[in-house]
N, C-alpha and C positions, 0 to 999 in steps of 0.2 A: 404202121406208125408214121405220121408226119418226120420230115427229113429234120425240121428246125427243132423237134421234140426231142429227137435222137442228138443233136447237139446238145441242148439243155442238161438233156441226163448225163454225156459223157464230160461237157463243163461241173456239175454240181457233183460229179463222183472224183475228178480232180481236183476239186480245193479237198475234198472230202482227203483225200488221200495225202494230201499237200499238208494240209493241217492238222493230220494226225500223225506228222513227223516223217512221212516216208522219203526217202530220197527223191528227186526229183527223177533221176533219171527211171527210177524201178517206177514213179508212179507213171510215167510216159509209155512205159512196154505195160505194167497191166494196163491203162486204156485203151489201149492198139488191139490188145488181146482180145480185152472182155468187148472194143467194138466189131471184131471181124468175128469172134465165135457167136455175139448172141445178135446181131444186126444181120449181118452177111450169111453166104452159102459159102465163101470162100477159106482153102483149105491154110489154116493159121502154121502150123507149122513152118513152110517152105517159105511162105510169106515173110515172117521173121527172119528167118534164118536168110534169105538172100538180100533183105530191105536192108539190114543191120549189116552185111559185111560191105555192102556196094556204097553202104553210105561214108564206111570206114576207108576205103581201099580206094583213094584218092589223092593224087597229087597235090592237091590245093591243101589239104590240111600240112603236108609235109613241113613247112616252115611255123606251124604250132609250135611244137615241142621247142623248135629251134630258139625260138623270138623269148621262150619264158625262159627255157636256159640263159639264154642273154639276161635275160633281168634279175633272174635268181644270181647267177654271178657277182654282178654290179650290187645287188642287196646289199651283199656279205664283203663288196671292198669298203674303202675308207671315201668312196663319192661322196656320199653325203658330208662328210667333213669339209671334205675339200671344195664340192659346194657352195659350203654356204663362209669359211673362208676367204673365196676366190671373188663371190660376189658383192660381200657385203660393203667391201670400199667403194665400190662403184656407187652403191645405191643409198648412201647414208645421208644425201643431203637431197633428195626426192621426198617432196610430200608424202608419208608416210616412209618414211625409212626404212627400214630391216623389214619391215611387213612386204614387202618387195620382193624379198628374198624367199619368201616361201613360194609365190606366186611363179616366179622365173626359175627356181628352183621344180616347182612342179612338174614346169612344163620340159625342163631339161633331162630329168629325171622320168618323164612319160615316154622323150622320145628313145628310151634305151629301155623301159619294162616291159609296156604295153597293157601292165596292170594297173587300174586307181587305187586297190587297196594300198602294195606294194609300194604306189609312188607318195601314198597322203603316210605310209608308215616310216619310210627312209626317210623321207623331208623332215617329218615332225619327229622322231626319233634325234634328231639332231638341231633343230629351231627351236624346237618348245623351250628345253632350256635354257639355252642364250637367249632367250629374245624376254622370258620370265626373271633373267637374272637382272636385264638390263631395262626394266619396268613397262614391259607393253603390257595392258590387257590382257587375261585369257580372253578374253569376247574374241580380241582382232585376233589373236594366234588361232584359235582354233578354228575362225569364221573364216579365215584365208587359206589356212591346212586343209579344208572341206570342203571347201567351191573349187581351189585348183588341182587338188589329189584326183578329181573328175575327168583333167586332161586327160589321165591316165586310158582314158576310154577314146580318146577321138585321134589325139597326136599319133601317128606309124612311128614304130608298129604296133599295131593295137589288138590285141587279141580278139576283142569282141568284133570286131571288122571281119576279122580271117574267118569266125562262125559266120556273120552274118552272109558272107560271100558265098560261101561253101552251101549255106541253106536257100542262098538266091540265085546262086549256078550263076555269079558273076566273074571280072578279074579282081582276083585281089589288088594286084599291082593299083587297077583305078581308083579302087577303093582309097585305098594307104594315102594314094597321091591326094583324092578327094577332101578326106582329112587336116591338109598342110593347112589353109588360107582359114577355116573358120575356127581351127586350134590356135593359129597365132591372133585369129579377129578374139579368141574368150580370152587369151591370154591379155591385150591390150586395153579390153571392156574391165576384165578385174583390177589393174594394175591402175586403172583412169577410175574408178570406183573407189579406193583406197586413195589415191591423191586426192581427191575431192573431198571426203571423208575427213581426211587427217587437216587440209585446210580449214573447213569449215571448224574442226574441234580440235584445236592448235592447243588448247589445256588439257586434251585427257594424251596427247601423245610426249614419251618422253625425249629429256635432252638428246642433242646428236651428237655420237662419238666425236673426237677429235679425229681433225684432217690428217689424212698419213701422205707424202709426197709422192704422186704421181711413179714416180720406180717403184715404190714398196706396192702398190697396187698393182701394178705388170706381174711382179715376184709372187705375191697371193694368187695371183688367176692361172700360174704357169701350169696346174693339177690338170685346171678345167681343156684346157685346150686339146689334149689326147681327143677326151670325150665331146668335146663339139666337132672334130674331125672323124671317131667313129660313127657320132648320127649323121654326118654332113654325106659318109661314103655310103652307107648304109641306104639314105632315103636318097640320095642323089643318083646311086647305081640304079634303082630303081625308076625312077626319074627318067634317069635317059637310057634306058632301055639297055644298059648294058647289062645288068645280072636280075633273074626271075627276084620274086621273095624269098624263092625259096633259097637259092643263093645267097641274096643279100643279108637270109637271117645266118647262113652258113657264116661269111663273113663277117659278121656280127658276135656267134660264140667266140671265134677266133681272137675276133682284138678285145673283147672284152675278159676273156682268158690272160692276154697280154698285159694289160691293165690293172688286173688284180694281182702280173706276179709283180711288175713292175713297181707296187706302191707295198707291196710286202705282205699282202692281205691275202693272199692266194695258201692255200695248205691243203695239206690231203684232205681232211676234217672236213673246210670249208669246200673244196671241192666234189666231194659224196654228197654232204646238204645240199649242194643248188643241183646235184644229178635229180637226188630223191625230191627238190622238194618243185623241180622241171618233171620229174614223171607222174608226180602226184597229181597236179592240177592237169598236166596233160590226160590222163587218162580219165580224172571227171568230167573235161567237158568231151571227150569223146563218148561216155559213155552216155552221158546226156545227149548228144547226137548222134546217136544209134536208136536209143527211145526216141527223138524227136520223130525221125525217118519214118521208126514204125507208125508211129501215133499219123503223119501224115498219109502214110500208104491207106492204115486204116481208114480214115477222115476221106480218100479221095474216093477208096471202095461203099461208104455211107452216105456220101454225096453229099454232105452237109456243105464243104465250101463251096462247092458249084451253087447250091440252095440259099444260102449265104449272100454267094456274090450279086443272084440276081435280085433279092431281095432287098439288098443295097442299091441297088441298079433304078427298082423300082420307087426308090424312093426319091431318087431324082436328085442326091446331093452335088455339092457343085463340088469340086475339088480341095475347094478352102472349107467348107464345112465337112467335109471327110475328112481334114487333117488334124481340126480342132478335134472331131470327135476322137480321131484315135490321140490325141496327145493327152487327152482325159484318162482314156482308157489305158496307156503305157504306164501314164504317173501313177494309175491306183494300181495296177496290178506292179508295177516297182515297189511298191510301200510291203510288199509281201513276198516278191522273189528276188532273188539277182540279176542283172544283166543280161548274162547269158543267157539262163532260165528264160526270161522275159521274151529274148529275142528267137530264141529255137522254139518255143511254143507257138507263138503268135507269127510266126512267117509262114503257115501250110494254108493257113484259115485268110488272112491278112492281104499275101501279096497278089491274089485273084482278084480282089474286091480295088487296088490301089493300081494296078494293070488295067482293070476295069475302067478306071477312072482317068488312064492315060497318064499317070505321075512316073516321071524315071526312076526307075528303080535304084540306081547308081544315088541318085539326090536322096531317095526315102532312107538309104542304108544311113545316111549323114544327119539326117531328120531322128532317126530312129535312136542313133547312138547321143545325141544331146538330150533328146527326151528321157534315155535309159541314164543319162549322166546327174538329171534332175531324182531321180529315185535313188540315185546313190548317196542324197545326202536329204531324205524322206523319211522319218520314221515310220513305222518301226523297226524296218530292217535294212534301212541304207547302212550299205557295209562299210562307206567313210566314217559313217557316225561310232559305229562298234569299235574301227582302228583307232580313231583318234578317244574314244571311252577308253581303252584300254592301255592308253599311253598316259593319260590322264586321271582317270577315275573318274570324271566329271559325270554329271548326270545327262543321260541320252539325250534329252529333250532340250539341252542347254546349248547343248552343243548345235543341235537343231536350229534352236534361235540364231545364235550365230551366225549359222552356214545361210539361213532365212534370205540376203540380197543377194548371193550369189546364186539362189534357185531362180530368182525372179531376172538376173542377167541372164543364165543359161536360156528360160523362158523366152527373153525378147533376143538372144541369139536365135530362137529356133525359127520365131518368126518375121528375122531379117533374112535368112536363106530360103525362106517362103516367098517372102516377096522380090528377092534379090538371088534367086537358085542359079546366075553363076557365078558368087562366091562361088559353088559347089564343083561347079561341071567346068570352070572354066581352065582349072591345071589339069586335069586328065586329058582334056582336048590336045592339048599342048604337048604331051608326052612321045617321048619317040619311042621307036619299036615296037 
């Protein structure tokens, strides 16, 4: 049977699998399976069984666990109050006012999760009311709650980086660092979007609080300050080569353990839920990277990505038309998996054909993660759209609309780091140790 045949069938037996509800990771080990027993001569058992422990039994994943403990922690203190307390003096007399506050809020709150869902839930978990009480729009709360809760994917530390590393046998550290410059360029693209916005329609945005005296705003932000000092040592350590990630997330449970007993939010209670609910997510996406491993091993034994790569090759695309085509192909298949999902699948098949083509791989992981940030607020299954459903009850698709100009900024972020790739590469150069 043709090698690109043998692709066909094991893609059309994976939605098949996908969409009749199986987990992701069990439908990654049966196509691994059913590719090396009915393709191959190669014996399945061993294959599994050493594919899946070697993929597990790795240094690089070590500051997983660690990074989401940290942001489980921080969930469950009183951040988010103090947040959007801390900020909102500052930002009340900015074109668009308090809509500000979720945006900067996001991103401050991404650099301590590493999760979008987690960061578009504690933000809006604590905005949506104040900002409802005090007459914004749902349109703007929610269309700002879902374009910046996306940071949550790019800002260090980012979970989805430390997969994608680990699946591209990169350093995480470059990564994390790779992340700073075009996480603060979405943050200033959103934040300059919303100013312009609220100028031009100066009658749908409401009155601005009364001014409070310079001291009372110091006194409101004194919360904030611990935690821009734990992101500051966190990514700074890493930065300058003083502590791996793996350390630096070490250092990270720590102070953020400190923080939560410090503001009174810390309990036995609360600290079991961010153990269970740090081993919960760690163990799905490990196990989903244990299917991925196998699914590639399978995939390199069928030869499909080798058959694949050249057959891309043969087509003569130029770089930028390889990039367009996959940023097509991330957004649809986003519309139907997660992040992760997206990004452990399509990196076995994927990074042959983009090596192929001479693109950094270090830049693609950054390309990759804004593209997968555009499906997180994609229906049907952008998982910012579900968070903020279910803080709201609003209707999915509305919420859609909303988030609709910040898909189309993350968009033309993707391809200003396309034509301007060292945003990307130019902090990691910089880095010591």
């Amino acid at each position: 049977m043709d090698v690109l045949q043998i692709g066909l069938i094991l893609m059309g037996l994976l939605f098949l699998f996908l969409g009749a509800g199986l987990w992701v990771a069990l439908a990654l080990f049966a196509i691994g399976v059913f590719a090396i027993d009915v393709f191959t001569s190669a014996q399945t058992g061993p294959i599994i069984a050493t594919t899946a422990w070697s993929s597990l039994a790795t240094w690089s994943l070590a500051p997983l666990p660690l990074f989401i403990w940290m942001g489980e922690i921080l969930f469950r203190s009183r951040l988010s109050e103090d947040m959007f307390t801390g900020l909102a003096p500052w930002l009340n007399k900015l074109p668009g006012r308090l809509l500000h506050v979720n945006i900067l809020g996001c991103g401050i709150f991404a650099a301590v999760s590493g999760s979008s869902a987690a960061t578009a839930a504690t933000i809006g978990r604590m905005s949506i009311p104040e900002l409802r009480k005090q007459g914004y729009a749902d349109s703007l709360i929610l269309g700002t709650l879902a374009g910046s809760g996306t940071l949550g994917l790019l800002i260090p530390p980012s979970i989805i980086l430390i997969v994608y590393g680990v699946s591209a046998e990169l350093s995480i550290a470059r990564l994390f660092i790779a992340g700073v410059i075009p996480g603060v360029m979405l943050i200033i693209m959103f934040m300059s979007f919303v100013g312009i916005w609220a100028t031009i329609n100066k009658d749908k945005m409401p009155e601005a609080a009364p001014s409070i005296p310079f001291a009372e705003k110091i006194r409101a932000s004194g919360r904030l300050i611990p935690v821009i000092v734990l992101i500051a040592a966190v990514i700074g350590s890493i930065y300058g080569g003083v502590a791996t990630p793996t350390e630096a997330a070490a250092f990270g449970v720590v102070g953020a353990l400190i923080l939560s007993a410090l503001s009174g939010s810390l309990s036995k209670e609360s600290l079991l839920d961010g153990i269970m609910g740090a081993t919960r997510t760690s163990c799905m996406i490990c196990f989903i990277l244990a299917g991925a491993a196998v699914l590639t091993v399978a995939m390199g034994f069928t030869g499909v990505p080798r058959e694949l790569a050249a057959w891309i090759a043969q087509m003569e695309l130029s770089p930028y038309a390889l990039l367009g085509a996959l940023t097509i192909f991330f957004i649809v298949l986003g519309c139907f998996l997660d992040g992760i999902s997206v990004v452990v699948l399509t990196t076995s098949v994927i990074l042959p054909m983009v090596q192929a083509a001479g693109i950094d791989l270090l830049w693609f992981g950054i390309y990759v993660v804004l593209v997968v940030e555009m499906s997180q607020i994609t229906p049907p299954v952008g998982f910012n759209l579900f968070v903020l459903q279910g803080l709201t009850g609003k209707n999915l698709f509305k919420i859609a609309v909303a988030a609709l100009p910040f898909f189309f900024l993350l968009l033309f972020a993707a391809l200003l780091i396309t034509v301007f790739p060292g945003i990307v590469t130019w902090l990691p150069t910089q880095m010591s140790g």
